[in-house]
N, C-alpha and C positions, 0 to 999 in steps of 0.2 A: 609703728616701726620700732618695737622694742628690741634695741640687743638681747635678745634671750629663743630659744628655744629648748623643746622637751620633748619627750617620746617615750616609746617603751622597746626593749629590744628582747627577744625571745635566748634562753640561756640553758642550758645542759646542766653545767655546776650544781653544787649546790652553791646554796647564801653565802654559807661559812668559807668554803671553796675560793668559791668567785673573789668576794670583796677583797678578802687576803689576796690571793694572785693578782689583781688588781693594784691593789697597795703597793706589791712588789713591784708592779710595772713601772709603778710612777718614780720609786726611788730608783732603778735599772735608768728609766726615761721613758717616759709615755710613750712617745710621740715614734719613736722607733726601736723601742728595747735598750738602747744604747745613752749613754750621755753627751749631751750638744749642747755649747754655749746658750743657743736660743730656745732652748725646751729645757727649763729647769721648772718642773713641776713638783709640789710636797703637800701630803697627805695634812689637811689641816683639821677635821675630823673625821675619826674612825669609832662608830658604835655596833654593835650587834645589826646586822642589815642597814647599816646604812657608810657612807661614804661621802667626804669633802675633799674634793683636791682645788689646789690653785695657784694661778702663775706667782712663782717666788719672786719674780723681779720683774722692769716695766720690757728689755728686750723679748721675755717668753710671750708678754701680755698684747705683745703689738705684734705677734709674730703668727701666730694661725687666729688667736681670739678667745681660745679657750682659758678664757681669766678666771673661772669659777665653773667648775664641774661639782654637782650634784647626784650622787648612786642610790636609789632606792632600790631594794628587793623588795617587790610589791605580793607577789602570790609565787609559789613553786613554778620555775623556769621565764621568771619574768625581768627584768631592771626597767625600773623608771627613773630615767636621768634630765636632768634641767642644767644648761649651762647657762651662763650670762657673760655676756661678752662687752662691757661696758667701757674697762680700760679699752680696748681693742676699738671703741666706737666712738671718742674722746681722742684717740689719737687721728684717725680718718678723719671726723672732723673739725679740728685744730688744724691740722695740716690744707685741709683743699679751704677750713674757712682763712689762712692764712695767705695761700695762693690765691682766692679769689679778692680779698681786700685788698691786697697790692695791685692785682690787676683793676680793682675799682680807682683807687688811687691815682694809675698809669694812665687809665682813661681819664681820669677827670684833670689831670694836670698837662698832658701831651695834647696836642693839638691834632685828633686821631685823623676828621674830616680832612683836613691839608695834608697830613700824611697823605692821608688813600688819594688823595688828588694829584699828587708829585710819585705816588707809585703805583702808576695805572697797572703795571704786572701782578700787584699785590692784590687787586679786588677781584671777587670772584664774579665772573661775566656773565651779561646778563643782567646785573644789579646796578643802582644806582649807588652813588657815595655815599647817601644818607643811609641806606637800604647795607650797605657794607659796614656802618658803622654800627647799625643797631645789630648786626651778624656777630661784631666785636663783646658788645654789651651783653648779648643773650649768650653768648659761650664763656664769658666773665663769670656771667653769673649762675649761669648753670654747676659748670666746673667747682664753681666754686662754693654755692651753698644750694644746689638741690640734688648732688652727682653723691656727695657724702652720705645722701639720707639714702638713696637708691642703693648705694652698696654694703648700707649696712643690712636691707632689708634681704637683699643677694644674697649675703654673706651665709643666710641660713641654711640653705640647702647643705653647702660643703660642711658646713659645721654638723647638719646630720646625719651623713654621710660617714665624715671622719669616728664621730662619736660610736656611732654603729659597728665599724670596723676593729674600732679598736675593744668595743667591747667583744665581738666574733675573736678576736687576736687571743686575747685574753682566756673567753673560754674555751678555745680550742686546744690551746696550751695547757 
């Protein structure tokens, strides 16, 4: 489950073409041609066929996940790109492993069992109180440190997806 995927996207341009209209995109604004608080992208290296861009601050970084774009021009009409999405997979999970420690914490200092006992409306029917409380424990802990790991694995489709488009954006331009 590494924050990272890669591909190759089929291109018309040439190398020299692409990268540069590319470049340009990201100073315009990647993400929609335009500039947005939360999409501040900047070319961090530019070589002869190759391309580094990357989120300039932590709101662009936590905002779609594309922290680190990578542009290869592999062969005549080809890009090979690698993002890594790390900042973006550092705040996911900080955050739910935050909401889940406090809900560890709530269980272990609240008196959950007596709870669910004094509010018969709250358990889900059918189930016993102890069977209700381990429902508690297993959505604590889910949520909260194995919900992060699933959605960073998720997260890659749209990341190749976006990636893709935006390179189509780009050469079609």
């Amino acid at each position: 489950m590494i924050p990272q995927i890669e591909g190759t996207v089929s291109i018309r341009s040439s190398r020299e073409r692409f990268l540069h209209a590319f470049g340009e995109r990201v100073a315009a604004g990647l993400l929609t041609g335009q500039p947005h608080p939360r999409s501040h992208y900047v070319v961090s290296e530019a070589k002869p066929g190759h391309l580094e861009i990357r989120a300039a601050d932590w709101w662009t970084a936590v905002n779609v996940g594309l922290n680190w774009v990578e542009l290869h021009h592999i062969d005549p009409g080809a890009i090979r790109y690698r993002v890594r999405y790390w900042k973006w997979a550092q705040f996911v999970l900080c955050l739910s492993g935050a909401l889940g420690l406090a809900g560890v914490v709530l269980l272990l200092t609240v008196d959950v069992r007596a709870y669910v006992e004094q509010h018969q409306a709250s358990m889900i029917s059918g189930m016993s109180v102890e069977q209700n409380v381990l429902v508690a424990w297993f959505m604590v802990l889910f949520w909260g440190f194995v919900w992060p790991w699933l959605l960073i694995s998720f997260h890659k489709r749209p990341l190749r997806r976006l990636v893709a488009r935006l390179i189509n954006e780009v050469d079609a331009g």
